[in-house]
N, C-alpha and C positions, 0 to 999 in steps of 0.2 A: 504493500500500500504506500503511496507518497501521501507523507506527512510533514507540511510547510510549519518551522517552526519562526514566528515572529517575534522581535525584539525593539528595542526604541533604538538601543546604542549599538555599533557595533565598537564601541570600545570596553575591553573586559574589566569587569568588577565580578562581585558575586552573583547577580541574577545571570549574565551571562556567561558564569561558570558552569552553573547547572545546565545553561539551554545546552552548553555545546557537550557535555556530560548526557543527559539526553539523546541528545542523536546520534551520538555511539551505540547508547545502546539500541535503539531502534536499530540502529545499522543491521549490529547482530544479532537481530531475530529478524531479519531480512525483510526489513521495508526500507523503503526509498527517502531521509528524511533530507530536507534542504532549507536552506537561511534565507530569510529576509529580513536586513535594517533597513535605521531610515536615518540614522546619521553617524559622527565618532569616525577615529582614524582609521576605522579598517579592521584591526588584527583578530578581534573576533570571525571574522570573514576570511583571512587568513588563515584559520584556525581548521577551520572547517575544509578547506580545501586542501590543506596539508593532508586529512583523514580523508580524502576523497569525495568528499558530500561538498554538492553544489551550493554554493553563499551567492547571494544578491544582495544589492545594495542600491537604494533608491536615497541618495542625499536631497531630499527634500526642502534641508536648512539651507544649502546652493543651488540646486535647481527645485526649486518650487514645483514647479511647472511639471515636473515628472512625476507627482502625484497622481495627475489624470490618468496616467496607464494601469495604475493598480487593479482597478477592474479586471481590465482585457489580460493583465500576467495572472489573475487569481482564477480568472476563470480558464483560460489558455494551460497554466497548470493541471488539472483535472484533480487537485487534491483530496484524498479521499479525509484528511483531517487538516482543518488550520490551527493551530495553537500560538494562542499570542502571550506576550508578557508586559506588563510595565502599562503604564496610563495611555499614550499616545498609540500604542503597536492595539491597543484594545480598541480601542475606538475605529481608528480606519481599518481594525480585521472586521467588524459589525456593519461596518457601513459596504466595505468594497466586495466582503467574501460571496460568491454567488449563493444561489438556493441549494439547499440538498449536502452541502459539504455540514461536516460534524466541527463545529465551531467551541473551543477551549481559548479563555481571559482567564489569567493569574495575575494575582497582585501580589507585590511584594512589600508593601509599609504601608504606614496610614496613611500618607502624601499629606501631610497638615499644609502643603504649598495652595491645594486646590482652594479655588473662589466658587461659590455657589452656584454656578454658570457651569463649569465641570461638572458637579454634580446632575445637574440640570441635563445636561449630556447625555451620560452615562445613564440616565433614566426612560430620555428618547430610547436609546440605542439597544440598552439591557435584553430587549425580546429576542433579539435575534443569536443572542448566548444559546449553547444549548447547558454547559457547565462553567461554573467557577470557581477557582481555588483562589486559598489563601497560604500564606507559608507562617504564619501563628494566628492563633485562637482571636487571638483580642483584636486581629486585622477583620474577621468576621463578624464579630462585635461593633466595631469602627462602623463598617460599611450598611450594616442593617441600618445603622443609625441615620443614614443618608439615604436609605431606600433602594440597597445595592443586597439583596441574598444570595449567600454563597453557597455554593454544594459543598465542599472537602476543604479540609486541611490537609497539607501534604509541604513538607516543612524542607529548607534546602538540604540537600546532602553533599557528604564531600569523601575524596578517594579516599579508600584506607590506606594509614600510613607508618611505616615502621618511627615507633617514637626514638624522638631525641634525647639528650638528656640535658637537660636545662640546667644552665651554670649554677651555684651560688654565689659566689663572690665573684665579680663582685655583681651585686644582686640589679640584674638590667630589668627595667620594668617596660613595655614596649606599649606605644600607641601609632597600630596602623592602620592608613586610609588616608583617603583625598582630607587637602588641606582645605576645609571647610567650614565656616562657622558655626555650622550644627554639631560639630566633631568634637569641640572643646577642647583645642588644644587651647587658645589663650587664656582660657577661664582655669586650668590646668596649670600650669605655668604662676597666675595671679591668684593662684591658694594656694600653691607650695609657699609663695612670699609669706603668708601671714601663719604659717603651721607649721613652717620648715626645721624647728627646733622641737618638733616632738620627733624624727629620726636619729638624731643625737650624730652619735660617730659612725654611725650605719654607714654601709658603704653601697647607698643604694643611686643606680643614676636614672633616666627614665631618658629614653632614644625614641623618636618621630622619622617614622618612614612609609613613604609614600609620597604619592604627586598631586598637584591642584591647583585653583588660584591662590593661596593664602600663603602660599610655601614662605615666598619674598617676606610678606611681612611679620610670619610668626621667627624667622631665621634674624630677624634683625630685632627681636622682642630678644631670645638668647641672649643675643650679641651685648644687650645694653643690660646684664644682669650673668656677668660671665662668671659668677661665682656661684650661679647657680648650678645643679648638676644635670642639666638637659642638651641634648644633641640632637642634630639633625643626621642620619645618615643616608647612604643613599639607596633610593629605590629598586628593588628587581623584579621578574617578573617571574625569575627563577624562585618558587614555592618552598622546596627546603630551604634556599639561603634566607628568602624574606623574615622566615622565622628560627633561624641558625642565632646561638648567643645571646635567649631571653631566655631570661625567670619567669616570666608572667603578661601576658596581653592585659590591657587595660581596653575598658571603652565607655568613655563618657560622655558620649553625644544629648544633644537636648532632646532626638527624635529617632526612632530606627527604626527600618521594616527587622529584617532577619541579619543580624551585624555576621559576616561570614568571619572575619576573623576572630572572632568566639570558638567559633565551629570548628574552624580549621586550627587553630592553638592547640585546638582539644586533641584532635585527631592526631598531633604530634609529641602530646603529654605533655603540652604545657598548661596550667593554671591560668583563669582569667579570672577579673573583678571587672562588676559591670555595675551602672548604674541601672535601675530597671525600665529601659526602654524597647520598646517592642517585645521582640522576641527572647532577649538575653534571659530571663526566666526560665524559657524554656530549654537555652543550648545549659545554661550552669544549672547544676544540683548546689544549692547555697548551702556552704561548710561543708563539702561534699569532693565538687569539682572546682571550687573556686569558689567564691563570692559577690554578694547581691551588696551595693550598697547604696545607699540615701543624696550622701555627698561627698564632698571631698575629706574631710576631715576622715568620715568615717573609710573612704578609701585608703587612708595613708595609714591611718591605723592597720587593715588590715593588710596592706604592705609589710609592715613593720612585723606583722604576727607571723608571716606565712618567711621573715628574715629570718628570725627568732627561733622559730620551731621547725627544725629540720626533719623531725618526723613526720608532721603534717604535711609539708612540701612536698615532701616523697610521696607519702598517700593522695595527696591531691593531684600530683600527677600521674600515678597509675591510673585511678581513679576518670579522670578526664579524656584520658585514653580511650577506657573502658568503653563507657558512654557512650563517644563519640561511633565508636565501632559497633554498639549493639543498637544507638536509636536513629544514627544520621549517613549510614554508609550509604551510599552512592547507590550503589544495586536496589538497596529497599528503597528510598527513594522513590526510582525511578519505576520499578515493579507497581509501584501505587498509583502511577502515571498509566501506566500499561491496562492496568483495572479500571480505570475513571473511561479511558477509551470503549474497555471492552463493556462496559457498563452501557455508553450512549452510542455507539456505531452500530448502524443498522447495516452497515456494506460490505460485513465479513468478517475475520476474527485478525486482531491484532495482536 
């Protein structure tokens, strides 16, 4: 069966880890699956073609205008399923996809960006869904509230991985992801200033890696406070190194669908602390695999706990491992994708 999977970006973060984790596997249960974005550098689309599965890309944000053919490529495809992800890839899959194809919208956050008029959208358009996932609980929640019912949850997954062993000393505390003001690096940074003596002679430092707009001005916040113990290092896209030489991920965003480097820290036995936004609840077992916290204070505190107590650190990384492997591997995952199909396809078995 050809199964078109659609995306907003073709540049990779976490939503479009999974998609192209996905069409692997569809690969090998032998359907036909293929990529379509609509903007971003490319390398998701790259990605795909490297593994033999045809990518499209319709840059919409420079040609506008090639919007118009999405019809005639949706239906010209003869897709026996469309599967879209993310705000933008849903809406023009609802509007362009012809009659009779099995139509799949996943959301991945609560999008607190959206204006009533979005919503307003999504409510014209909604009929023509046949299913919708969510990738945590409370994004189901979210959306009923706005008059958006969802079929499944079905949460991201990530490859299984032989864990690492996470340094102690000295004890790096890691926050990765685009430099973005929802991310909190500088709110991060400006509560370490007024706490910074509750670590004592701790030899803890905390490293920022990743890419984005914000990079330039959270590197010159550093710069003007170089006694503080934070770095910039540089970004990869190589996955062991990104998280090679941490004690612990952090994530302190104001807002999050499903934060992947939660997930994937885990998958490599490392401990994270999160504030509780979106999904982080559900990737950490709190005092388990890591920690749930409030704010900062209470973050640095359990920084400081997870310094201290070498036993716990050990057990939290087994631990996180665990988890990672028995609730979010790739395979189940994506097996649960494969059941939501076989669930609404009336055109054969998937």
């Amino acid at each position: 069966m050809k199964i078109l999977l659609m995306t907003t970006s073709s540049t990779i973060a976490g939503t479009e880890k999974n998609v192209l984790s996905l069409a692997v596997f569809l690969k090998s249960l032998g359907h036909d699956p293929e990529l379509l974005t609509f903007e971003g550098d490319g390398s998701l689309n790259a990605e795909f073609v490297e593994r033999s599965i045809p990518a499209h890309l319709l840059d919409i944000k420079r040609k506008p205008l090639s919007l118009l053919g999405l019809g005639r490529f949706l239906k010209n495809g003869r897709y026996g399923i469309v599967h879209s992800f993310l705000f933008h890839a849903n809406i023009l899959s609802r509007v362009f996809a012809p009659a009779g194809v099995l139509l799949i919208n996943s959301y991945r956050s609560e999008d607190k960006w959206k204006r009533w008029y979005h919503y307003l959208i999504e409510r014209i358009t909604i009929k023509r869904t046949d299913a919708i996932t969510v990738n945590f609980p409370a994004d189901a929640l979210f959306l009923k509230k706005h008059g958006i019912k969802t079929s499944v949850y079905i949460p991201n997954g990530t490859t299984l991985k032989e864990r690492v062993l996470p340094p102690r000393r000295p004890f790096t505390v890691a926050l990765i992801g685009r430099f973005h003001k929802v991310k909190g690096h500088r709110e991060l940074i400006e509560a370490y200033a007024s706490v910074k003596g509750l670590f004592g002679a701790r030899d803890i430092r905390f490293v920022f890696r990743g890419k984005g707009p914000l990079k330039r001005s959270i590197e010159e916040l550093i710069k003007r406070e170089p006694q503080q113990p934070f770095f910039l290092e540089p970004f990869t896209e190589n996955e062991r190194e990104l998280y090679s030489g941490i004690s612990a991920v952090i994530c302190v965003s104001r807002y999050e669908g499903f934060p992947n480097t939660l997930l994937e820290s885990a998958a490599y036995g490392i401990p994270a602390l999160s504030f509780r936004a979106g999904a982080a609840a559900e990737i950490i077992l709190d005092g388990t695999t890591g920690f749930l916290v409030d704010d900062f204070r209470g973050l640095f505190v359990k920084i400081a706990l997870l310094y201290d107590n070498e036993e716990l650190f050990g057990r939290m990384c087994r631990a996180a491992h665990e988890h990672a492997k028995k609730e979010f591997s790739s395979d189940r995952v994506n097996d649960r994708y494969r059941s939501l199909y076989r669930t609404h396809c009336k055109g054969g078995e998937v």
